[in-house]
C-alpha positions in Angstrom: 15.2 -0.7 4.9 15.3 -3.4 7.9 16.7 -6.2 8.2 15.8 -9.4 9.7 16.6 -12.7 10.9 13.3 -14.7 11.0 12.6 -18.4 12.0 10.2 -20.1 10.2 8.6 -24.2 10.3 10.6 -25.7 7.4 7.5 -27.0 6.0 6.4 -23.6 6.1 9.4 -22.1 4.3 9.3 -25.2 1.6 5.2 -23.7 0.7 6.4 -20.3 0.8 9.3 -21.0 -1.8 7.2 -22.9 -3.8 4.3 -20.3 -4.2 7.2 -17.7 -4.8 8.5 -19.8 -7.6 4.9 -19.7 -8.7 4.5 -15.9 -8.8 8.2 -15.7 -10.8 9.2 -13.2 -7.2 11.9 -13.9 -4.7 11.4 -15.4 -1.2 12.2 -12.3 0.3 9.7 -10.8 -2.5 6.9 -12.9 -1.3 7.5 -12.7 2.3 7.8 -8.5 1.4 4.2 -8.7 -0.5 2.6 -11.3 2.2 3.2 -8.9 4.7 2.3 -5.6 2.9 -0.9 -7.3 2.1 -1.7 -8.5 5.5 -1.1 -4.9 7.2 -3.4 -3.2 4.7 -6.1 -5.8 5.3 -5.5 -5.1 8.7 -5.9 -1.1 8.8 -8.9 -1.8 6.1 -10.8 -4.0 9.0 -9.7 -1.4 11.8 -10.8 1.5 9.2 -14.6 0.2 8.6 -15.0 -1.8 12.0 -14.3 2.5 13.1 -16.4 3.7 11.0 -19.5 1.1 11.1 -19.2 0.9 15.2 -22.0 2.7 15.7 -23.9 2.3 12.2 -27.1 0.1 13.2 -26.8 -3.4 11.4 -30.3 -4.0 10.2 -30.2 -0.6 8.2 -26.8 -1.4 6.9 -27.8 -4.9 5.7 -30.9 -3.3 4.2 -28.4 -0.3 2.1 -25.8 -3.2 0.9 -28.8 -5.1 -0.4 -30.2 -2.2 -1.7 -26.7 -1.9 -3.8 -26.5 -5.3 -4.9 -30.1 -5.1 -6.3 -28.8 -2.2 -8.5 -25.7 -3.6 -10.1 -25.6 -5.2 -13.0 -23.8 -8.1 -14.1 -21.8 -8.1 -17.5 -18.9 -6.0 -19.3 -17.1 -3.5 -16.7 -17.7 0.0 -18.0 -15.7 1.8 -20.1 -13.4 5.2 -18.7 -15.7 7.2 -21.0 -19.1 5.4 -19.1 -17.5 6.2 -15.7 -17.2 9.7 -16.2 -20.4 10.2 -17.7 -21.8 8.5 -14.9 -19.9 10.6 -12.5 -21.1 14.2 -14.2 
């Protein structure tokens, strides 16, 4: 595991406490989690902007509306409904 020296805006550092205080984690927790977070957001853009690059808009806005139309709102399913559903 790395270690590192980081400088940080004291204002920034007082928020960042404070919000780990929150979530009952150390600073170093947070900071770990913040940045975990952030990567994976960043390879899950990088992995659909790749995948949609050459996907034509109009027909992709027309399936994700075709979706939503289908889903329901209410009670999640149960395991049992989901793997019906999936046979």
């Amino acid at each position: 595991m790395a270690t590192l020296s980081l400088r940080m805006r004291d204002d920034l550092k007082q928020k960042a406490q404070q919000l780990a205080k929150e979530q009952g984690v150390s600073l170093n927790g947070f900071i770990n989690a913040t940045v975990a977070a952030t990567v994976a957001q960043q390879e899950t853009l990088k992995f659909f902007g790749d995948r949609l690059r050459d996907v034509d808009q109009d027909t992709l806005h027309k399936r994700v509306l075709k979706f939503m139309r289908q889903t329901r709102s209410g009670e999640e399913p149960s395991l049992e409904e989901i793997e019906r559903a999936m046979r």
